[in-house]
Structure formats: structure tokens, C-alpha cells
KETI-150634 format. One record per atom (N, C-alpha, C): x, y, z negated; atom name; residue number from 1. Coordinates in pm, whole numbers, always signed. Each point is the difference from the previous one (the first is absolute). Layout:
<sites>
<site><xx>X</xx><yy>Y</yy><zz>Z</zz><atomo>CA</atomo><num>NUM</num></site>
...
</sites>
This chain:
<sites>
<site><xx>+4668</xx><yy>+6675</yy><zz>-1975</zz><atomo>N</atomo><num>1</num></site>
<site><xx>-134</xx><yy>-44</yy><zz>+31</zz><atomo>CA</atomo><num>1</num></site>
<site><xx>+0</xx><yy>-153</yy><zz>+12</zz><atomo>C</atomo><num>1</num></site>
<site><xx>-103</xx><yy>-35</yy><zz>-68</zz><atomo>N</atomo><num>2</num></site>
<site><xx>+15</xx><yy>-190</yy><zz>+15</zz><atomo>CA</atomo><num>2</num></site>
<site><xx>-93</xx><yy>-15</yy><zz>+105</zz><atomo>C</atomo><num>2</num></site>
<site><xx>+47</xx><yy>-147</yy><zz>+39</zz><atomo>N</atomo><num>3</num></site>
<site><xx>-69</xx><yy>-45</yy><zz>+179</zz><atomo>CA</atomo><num>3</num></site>
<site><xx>-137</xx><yy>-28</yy><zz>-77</zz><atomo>C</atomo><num>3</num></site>
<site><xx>-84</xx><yy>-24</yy><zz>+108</zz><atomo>N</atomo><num>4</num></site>
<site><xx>-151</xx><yy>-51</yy><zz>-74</zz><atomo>CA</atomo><num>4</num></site>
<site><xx>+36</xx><yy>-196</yy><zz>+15</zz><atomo>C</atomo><num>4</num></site>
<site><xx>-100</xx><yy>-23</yy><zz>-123</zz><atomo>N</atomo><num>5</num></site>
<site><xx>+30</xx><yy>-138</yy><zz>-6</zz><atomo>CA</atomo><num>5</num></site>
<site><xx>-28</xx><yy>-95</yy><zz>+126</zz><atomo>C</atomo><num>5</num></site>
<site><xx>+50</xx><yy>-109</yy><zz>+43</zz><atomo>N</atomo><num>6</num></site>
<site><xx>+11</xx><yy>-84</yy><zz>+68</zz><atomo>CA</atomo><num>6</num></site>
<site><xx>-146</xx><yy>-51</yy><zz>+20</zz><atomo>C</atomo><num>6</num></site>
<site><xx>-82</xx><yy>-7</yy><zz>+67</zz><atomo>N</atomo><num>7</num></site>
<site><xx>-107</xx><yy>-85</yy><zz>+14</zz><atomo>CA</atomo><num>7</num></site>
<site><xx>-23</xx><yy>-155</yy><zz>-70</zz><atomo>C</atomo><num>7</num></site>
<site><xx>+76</xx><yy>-73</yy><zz>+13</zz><atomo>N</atomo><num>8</num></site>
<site><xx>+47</xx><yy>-105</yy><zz>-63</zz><atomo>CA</atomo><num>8</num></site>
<site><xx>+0</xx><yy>-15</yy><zz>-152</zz><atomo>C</atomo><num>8</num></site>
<site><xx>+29</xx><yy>+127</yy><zz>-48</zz><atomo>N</atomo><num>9</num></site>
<site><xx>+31</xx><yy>+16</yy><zz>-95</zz><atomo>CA</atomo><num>9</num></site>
<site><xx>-91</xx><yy>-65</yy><zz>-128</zz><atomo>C</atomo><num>9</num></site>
<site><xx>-162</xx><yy>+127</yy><zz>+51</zz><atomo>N</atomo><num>10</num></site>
<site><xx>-66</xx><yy>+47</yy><zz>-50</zz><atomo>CA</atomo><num>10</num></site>
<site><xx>-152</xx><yy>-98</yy><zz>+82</zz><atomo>C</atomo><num>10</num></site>
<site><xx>-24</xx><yy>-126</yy><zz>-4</zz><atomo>N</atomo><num>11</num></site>
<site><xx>-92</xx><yy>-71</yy><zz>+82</zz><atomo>CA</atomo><num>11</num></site>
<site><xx>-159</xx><yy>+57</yy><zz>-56</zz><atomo>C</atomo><num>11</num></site>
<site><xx>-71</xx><yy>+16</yy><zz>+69</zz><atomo>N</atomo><num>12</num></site>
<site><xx>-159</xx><yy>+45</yy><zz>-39</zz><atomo>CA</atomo><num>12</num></site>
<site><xx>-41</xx><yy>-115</yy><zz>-120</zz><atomo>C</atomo><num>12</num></site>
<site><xx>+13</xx><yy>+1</yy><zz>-109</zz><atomo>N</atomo><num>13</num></site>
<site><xx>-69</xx><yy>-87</yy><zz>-104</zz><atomo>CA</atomo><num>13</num></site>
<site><xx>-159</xx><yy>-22</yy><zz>+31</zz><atomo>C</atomo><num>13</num></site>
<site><xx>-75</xx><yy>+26</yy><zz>+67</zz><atomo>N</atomo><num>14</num></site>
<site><xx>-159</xx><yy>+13</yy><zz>+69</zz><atomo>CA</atomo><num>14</num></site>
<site><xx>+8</xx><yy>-75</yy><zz>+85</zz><atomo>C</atomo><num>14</num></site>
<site><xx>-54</xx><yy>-140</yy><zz>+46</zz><atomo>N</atomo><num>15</num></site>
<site><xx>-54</xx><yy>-8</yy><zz>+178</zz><atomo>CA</atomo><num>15</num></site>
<site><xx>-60</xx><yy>+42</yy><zz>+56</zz><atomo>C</atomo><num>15</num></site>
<site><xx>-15</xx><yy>+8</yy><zz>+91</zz><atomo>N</atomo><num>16</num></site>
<site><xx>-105</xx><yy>+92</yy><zz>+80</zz><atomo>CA</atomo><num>16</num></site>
<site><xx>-137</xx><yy>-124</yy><zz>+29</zz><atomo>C</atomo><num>16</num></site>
<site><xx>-83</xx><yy>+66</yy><zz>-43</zz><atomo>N</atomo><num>17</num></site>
<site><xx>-118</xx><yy>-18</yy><zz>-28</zz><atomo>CA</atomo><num>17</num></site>
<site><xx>-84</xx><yy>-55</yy><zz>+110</zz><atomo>C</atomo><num>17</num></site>
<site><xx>+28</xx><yy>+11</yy><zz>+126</zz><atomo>N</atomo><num>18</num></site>
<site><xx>-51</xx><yy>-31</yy><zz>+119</zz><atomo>CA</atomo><num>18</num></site>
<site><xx>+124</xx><yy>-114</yy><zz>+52</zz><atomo>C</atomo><num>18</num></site>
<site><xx>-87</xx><yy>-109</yy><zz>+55</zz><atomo>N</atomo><num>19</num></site>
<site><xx>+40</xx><yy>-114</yy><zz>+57</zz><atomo>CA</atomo><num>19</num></site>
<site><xx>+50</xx><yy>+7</yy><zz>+112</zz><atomo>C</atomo><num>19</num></site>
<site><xx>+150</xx><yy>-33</yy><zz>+25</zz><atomo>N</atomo><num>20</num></site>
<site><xx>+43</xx><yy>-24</yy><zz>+183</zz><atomo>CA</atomo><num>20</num></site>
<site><xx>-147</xx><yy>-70</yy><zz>+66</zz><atomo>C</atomo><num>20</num></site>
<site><xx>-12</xx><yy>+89</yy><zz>+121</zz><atomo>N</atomo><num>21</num></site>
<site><xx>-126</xx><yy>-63</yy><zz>+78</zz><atomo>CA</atomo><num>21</num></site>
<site><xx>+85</xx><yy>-79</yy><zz>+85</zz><atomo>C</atomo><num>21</num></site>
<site><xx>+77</xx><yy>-40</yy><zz>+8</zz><atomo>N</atomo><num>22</num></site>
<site><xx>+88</xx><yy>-117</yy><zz>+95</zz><atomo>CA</atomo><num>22</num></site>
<site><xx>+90</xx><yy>-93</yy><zz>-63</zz><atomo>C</atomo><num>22</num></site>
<site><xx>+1</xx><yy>-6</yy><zz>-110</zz><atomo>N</atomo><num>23</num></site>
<site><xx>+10</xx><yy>-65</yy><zz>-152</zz><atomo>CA</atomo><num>23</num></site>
<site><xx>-120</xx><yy>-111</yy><zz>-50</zz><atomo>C</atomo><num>23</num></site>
<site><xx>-113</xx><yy>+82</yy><zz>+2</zz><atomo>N</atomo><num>24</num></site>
<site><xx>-152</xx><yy>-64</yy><zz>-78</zz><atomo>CA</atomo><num>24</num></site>
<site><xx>-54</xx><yy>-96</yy><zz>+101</zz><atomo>C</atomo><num>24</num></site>
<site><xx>-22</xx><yy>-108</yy><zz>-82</zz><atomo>N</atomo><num>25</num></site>
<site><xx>-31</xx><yy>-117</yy><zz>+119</zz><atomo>CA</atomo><num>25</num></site>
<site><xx>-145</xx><yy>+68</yy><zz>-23</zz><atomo>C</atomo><num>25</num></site>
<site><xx>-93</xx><yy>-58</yy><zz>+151</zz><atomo>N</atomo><num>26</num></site>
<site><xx>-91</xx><yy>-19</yy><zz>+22</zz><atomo>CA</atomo><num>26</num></site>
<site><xx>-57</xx><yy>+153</yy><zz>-10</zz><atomo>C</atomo><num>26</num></site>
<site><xx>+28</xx><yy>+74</yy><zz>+52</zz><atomo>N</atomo><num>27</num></site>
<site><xx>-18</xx><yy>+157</yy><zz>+19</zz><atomo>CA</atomo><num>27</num></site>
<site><xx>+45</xx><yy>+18</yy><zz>+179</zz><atomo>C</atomo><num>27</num></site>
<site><xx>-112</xx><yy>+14</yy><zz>+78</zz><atomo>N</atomo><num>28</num></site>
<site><xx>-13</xx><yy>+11</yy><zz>+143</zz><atomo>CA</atomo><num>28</num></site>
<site><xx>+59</xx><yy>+147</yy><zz>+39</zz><atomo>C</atomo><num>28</num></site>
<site><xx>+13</xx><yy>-11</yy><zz>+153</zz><atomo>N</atomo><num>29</num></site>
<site><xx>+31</xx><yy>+175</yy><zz>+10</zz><atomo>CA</atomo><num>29</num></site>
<site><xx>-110</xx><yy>+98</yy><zz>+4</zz><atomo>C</atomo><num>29</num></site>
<site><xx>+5</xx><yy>+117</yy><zz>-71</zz><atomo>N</atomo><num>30</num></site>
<site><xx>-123</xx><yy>+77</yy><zz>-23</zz><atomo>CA</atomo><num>30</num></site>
<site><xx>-103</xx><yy>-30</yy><zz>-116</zz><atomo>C</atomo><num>30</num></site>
<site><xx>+91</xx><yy>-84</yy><zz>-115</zz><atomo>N</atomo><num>31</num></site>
<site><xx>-48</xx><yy>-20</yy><zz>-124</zz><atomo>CA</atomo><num>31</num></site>
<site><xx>-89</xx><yy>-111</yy><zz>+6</zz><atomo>C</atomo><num>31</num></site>
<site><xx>-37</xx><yy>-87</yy><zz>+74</zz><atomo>N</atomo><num>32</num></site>
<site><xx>-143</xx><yy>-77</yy><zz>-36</zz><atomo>CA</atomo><num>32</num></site>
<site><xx>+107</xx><yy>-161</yy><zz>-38</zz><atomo>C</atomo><num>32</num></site>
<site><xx>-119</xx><yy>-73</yy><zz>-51</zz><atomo>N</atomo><num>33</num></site>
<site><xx>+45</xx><yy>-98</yy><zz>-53</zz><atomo>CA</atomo><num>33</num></site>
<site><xx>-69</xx><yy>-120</yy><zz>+37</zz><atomo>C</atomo><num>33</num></site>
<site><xx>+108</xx><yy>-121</yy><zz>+14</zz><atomo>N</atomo><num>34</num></site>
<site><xx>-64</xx><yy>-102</yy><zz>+113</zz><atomo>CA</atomo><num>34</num></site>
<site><xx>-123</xx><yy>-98</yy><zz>-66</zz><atomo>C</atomo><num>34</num></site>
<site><xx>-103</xx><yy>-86</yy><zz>+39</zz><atomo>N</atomo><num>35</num></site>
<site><xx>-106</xx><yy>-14</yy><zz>-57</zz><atomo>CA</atomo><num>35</num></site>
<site><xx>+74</xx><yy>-139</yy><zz>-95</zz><atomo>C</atomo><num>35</num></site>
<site><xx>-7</xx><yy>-21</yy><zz>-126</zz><atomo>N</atomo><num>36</num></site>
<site><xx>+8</xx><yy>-138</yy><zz>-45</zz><atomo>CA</atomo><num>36</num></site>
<site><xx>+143</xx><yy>+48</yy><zz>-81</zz><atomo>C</atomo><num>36</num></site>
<site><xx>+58</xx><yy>+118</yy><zz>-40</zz><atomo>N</atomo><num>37</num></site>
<site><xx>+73</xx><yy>+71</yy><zz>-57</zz><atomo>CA</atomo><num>37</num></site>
<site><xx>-31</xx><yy>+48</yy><zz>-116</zz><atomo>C</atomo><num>37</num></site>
<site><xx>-137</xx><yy>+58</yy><zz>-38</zz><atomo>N</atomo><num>38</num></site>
<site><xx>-45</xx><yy>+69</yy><zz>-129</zz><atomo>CA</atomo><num>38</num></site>
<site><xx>-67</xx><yy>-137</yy><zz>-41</zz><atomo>C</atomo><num>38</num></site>
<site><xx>-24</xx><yy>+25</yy><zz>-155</zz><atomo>N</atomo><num>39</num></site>
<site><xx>-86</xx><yy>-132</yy><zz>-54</zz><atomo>CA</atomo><num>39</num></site>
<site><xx>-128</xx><yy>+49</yy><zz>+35</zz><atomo>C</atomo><num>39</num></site>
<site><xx>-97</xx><yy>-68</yy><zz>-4</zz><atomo>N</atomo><num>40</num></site>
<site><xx>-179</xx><yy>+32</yy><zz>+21</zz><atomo>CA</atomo><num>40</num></site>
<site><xx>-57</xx><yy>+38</yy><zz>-95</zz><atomo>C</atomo><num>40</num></site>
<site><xx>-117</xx><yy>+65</yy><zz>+15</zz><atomo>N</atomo><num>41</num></site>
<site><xx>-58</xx><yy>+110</yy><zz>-47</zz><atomo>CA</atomo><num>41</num></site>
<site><xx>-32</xx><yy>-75</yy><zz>-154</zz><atomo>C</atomo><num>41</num></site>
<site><xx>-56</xx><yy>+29</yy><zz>-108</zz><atomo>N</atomo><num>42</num></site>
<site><xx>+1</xx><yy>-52</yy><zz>-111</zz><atomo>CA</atomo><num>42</num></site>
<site><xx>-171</xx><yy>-24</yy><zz>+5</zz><atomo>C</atomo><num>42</num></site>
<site><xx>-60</xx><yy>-108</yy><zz>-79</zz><atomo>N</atomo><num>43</num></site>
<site><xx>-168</xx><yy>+34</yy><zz>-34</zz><atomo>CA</atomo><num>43</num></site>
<site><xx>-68</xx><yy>+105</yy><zz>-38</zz><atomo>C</atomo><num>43</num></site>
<site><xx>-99</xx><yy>-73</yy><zz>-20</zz><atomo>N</atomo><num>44</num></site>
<site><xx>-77</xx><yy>+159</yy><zz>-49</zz><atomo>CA</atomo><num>44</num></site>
<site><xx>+6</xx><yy>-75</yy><zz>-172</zz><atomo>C</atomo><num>44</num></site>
<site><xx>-74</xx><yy>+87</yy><zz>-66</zz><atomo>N</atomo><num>45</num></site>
<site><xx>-56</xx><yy>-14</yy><zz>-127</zz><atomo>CA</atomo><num>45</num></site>
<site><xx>-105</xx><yy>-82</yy><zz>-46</zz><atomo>C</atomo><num>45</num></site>
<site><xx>-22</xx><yy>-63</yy><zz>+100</zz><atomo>N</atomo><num>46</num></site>
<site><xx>-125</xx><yy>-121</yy><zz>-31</zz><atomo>CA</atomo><num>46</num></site>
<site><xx>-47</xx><yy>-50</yy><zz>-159</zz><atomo>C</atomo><num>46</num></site>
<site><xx>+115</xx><yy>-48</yy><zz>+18</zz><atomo>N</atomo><num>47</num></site>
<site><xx>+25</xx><yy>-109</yy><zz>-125</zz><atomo>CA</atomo><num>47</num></site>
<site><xx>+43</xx><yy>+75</yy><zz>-131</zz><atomo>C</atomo><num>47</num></site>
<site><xx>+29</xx><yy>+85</yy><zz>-33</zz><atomo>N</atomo><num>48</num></site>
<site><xx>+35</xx><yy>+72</yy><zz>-133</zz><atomo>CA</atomo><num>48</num></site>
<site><xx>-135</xx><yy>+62</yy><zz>-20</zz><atomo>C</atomo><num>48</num></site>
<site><xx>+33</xx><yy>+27</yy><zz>-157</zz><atomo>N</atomo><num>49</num></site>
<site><xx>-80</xx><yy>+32</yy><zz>-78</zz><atomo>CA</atomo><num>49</num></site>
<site><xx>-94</xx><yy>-106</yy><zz>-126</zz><atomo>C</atomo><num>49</num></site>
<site><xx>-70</xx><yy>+42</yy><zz>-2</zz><atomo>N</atomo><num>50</num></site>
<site><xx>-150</xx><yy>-88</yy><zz>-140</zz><atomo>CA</atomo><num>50</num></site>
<site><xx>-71</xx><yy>-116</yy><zz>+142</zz><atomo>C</atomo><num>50</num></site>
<site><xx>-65</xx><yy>-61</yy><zz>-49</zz><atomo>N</atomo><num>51</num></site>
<site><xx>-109</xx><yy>-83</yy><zz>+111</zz><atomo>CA</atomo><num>51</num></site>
<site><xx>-90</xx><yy>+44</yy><zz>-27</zz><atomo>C</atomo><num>51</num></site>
<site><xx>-54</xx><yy>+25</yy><zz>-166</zz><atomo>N</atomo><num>52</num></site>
<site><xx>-140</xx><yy>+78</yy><zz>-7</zz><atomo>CA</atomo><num>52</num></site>
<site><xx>+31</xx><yy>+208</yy><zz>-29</zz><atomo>C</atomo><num>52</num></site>
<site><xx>-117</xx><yy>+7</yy><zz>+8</zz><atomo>N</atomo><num>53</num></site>
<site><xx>-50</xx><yy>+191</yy><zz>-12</zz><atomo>CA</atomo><num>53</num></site>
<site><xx>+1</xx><yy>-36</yy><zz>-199</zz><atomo>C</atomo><num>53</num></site>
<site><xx>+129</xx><yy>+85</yy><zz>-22</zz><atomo>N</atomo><num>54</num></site>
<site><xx>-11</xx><yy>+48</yy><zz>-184</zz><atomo>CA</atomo><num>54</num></site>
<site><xx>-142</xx><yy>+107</yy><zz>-43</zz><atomo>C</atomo><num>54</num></site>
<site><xx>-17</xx><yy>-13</yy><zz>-56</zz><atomo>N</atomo><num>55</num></site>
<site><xx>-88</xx><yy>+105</yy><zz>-71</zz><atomo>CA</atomo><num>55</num></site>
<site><xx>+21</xx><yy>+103</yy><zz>+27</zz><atomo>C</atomo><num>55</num></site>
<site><xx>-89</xx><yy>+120</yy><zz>+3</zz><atomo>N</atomo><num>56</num></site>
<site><xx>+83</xx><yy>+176</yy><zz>+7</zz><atomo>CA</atomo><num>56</num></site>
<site><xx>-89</xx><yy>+44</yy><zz>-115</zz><atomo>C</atomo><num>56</num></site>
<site><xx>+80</xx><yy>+60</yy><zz>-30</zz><atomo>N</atomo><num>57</num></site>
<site><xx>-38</xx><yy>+48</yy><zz>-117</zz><atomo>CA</atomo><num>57</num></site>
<site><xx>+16</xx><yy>-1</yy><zz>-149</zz><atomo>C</atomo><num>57</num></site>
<site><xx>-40</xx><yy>+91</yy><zz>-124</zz><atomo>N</atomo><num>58</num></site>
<site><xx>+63</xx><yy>-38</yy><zz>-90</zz><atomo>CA</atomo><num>58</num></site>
<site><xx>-121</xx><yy>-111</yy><zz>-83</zz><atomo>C</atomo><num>58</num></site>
<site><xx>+40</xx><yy>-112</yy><zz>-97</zz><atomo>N</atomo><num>59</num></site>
<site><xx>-121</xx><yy>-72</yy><zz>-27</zz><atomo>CA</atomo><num>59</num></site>
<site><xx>-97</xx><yy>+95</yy><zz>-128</zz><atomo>C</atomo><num>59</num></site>
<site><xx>-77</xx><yy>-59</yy><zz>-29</zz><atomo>N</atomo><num>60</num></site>
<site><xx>-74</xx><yy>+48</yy><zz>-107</zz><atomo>CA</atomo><num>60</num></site>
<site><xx>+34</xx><yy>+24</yy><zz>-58</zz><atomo>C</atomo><num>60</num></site>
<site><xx>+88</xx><yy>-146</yy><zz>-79</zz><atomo>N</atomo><num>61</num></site>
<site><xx>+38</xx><yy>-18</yy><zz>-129</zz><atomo>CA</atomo><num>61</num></site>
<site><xx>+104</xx><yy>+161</yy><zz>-29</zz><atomo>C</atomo><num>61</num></site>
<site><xx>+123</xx><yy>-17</yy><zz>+39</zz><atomo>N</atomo><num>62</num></site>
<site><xx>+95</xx><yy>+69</yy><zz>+24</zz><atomo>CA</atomo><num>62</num></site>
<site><xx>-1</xx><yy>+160</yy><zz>-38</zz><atomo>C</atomo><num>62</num></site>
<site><xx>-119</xx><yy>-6</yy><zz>+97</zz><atomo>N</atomo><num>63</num></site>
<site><xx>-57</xx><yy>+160</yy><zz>+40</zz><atomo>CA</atomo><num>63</num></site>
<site><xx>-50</xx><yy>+75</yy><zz>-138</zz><atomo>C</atomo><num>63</num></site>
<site><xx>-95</xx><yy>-104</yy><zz>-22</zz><atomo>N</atomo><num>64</num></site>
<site><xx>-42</xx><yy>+39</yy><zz>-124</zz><atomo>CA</atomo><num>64</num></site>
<site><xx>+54</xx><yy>+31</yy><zz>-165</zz><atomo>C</atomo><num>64</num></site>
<site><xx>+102</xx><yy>-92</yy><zz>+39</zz><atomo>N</atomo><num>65</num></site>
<site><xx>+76</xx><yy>+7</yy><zz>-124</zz><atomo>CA</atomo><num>65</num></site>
<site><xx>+82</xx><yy>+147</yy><zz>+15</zz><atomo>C</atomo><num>65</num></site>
<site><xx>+65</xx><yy>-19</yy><zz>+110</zz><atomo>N</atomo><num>66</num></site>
<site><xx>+86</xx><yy>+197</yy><zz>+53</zz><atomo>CA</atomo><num>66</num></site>
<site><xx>-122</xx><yy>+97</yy><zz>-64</zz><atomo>C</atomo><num>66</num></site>
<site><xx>-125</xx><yy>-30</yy><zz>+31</zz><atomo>N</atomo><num>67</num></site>
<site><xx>-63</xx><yy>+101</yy><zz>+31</zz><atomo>CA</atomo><num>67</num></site>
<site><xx>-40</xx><yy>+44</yy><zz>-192</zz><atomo>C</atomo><num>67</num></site>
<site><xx>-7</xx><yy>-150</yy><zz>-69</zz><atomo>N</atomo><num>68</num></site>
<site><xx>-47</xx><yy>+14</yy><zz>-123</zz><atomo>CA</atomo><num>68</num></site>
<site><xx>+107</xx><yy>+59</yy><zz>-102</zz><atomo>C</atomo><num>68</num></site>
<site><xx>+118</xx><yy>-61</yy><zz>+20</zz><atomo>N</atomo><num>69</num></site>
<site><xx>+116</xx><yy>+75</yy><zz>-51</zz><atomo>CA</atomo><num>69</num></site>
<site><xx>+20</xx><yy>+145</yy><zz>-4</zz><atomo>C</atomo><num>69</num></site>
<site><xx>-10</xx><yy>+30</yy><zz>+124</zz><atomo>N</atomo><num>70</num></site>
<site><xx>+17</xx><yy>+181</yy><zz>+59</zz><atomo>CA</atomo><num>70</num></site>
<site><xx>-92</xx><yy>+50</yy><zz>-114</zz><atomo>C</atomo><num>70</num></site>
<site><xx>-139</xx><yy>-26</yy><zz>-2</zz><atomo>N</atomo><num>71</num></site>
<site><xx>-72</xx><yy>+60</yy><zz>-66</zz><atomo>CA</atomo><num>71</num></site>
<site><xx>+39</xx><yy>+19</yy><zz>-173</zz><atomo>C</atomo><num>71</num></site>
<site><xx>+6</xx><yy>-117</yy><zz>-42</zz><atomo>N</atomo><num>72</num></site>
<site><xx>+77</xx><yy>-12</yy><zz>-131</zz><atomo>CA</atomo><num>72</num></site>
<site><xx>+127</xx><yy>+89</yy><zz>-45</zz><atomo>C</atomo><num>72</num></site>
<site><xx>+69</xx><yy>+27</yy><zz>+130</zz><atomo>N</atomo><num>73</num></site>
<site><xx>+132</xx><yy>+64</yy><zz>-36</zz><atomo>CA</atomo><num>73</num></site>
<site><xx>-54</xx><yy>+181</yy><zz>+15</zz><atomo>C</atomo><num>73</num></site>
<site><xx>-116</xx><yy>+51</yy><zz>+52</zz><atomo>N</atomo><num>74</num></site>
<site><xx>-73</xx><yy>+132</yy><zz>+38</zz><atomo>CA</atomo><num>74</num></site>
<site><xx>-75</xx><yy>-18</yy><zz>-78</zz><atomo>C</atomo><num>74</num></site>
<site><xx>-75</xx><yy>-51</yy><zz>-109</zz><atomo>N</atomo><num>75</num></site>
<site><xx>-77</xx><yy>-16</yy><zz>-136</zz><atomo>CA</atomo><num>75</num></site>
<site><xx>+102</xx><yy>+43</yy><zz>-35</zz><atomo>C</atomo><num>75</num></site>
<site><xx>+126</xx><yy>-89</yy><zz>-76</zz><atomo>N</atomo><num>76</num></site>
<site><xx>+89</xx><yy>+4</yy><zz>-133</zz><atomo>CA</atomo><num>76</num></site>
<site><xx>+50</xx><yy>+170</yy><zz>+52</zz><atomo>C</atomo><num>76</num></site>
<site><xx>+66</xx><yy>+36</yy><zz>+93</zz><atomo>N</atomo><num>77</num></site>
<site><xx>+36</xx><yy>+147</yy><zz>+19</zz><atomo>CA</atomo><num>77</num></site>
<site><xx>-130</xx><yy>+71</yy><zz>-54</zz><atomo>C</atomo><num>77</num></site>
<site><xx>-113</xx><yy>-4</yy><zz>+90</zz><atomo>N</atomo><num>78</num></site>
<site><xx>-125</xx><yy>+122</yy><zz>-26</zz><atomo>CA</atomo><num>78</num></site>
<site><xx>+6</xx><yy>-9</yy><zz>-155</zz><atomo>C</atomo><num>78</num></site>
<site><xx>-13</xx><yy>-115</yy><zz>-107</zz><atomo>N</atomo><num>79</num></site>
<site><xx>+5</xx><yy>+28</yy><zz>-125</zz><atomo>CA</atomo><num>79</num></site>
<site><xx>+84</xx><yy>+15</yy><zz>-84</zz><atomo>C</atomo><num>79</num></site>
<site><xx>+172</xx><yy>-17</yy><zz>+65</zz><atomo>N</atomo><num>80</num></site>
<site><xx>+129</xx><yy>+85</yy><zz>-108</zz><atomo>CA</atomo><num>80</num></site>
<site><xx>-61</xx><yy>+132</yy><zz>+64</zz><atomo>C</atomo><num>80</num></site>
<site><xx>-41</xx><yy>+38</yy><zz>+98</zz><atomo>N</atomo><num>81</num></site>
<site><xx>-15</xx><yy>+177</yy><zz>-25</zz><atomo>CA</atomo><num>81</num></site>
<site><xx>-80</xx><yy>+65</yy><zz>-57</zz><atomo>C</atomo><num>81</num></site>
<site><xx>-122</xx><yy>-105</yy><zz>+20</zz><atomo>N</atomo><num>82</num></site>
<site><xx>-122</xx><yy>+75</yy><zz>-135</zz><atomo>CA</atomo><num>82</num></site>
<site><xx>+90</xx><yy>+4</yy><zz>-137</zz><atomo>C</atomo><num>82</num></site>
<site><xx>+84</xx><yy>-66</yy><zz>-3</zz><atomo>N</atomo><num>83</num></site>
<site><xx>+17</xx><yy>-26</yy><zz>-138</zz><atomo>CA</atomo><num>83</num></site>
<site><xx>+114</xx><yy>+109</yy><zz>-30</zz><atomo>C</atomo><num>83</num></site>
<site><xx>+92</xx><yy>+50</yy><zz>+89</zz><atomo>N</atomo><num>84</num></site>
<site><xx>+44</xx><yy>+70</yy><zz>-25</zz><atomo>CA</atomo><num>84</num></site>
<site><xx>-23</xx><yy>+153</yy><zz>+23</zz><atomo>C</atomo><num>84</num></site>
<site><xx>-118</xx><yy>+17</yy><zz>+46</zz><atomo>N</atomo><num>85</num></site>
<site><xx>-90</xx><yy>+130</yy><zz>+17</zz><atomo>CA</atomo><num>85</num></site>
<site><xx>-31</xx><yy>+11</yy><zz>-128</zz><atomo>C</atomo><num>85</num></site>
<site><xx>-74</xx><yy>-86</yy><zz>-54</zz><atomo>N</atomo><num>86</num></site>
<site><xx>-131</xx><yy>+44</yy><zz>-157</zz><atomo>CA</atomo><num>86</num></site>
<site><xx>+137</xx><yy>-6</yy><zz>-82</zz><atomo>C</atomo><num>86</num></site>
</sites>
């Protein structure tokens, strides 16, 4: 029967995931943290974005052309099938 390996041997390749709490600077007893330790809160969103309101919507031009095309392409079908009916 072989001995089991040595502790030493075989070291945890993983750290452990949780921080010595008597290790971690600036970590009080009972978890809290002293004031002037964390950085401060970040802004708000003020400043991002457009300065003006874009348009909503799709324009005329655009629309119309989608809309004139579609039709053209539901013509040319409706008449290869007449044509291949008669």
C-alpha cells in the first residue's frame, strides 16, 4: 500500500478567492470600511449624448422609394404568373 502524498507535495494551484480580513488594509472589524478609503461616487450622465433632439422617424424621401420598389418587385411577380398561367 503506498503512503498518501505529502501535503507539500501537491500545493493547491487555485488561491483562495476570499481576502485575509487581517491582511486587507483598510477593512474595519465587522467588515465596514473607513471613510476616505473607497474612491467617490462617479457623475451622472449629464454631459453625454447629441446636444440637439434627431429626427424620429423614417424621412419621406427614403420611405418612398422602399415603398415604390416593393411594389415594382409584387407587379414583376403578379405578371411572370399571369404569364405562366395562359
Amino acid at each position: 500500500m503506498t503512503p498518501p502524498p505529502h501535503p507539500d507535495q501537491h500545493p493547491d494551484p487555485a488561491p483562495d478567492p476570499e481576502p485575509e480580513p487581517y491582511g486587507t488594509s483598510g477593512i474595519q472589524p465587522g467588515g465596514g470600511v473607513p471613510p476616505g478609503e473607497t474612491p467617490p461616487a462617479e457623475g451622472g450622465m449629464s454631459g453625454a449624448g447629441p446636444a440637439h433632439d434627431p429626427p424620429k422617424g423614417w424621412s419621406k424621401g427614403p420611405l418612398a422609394l422602399i415603398l415604390g420598389l416593393s411594389v415594382l418587385i409584387a407587379a414583376f411577380f403578379l405578371v411572370y404568373a399571369l404569364v405562366l398561367l395562359l
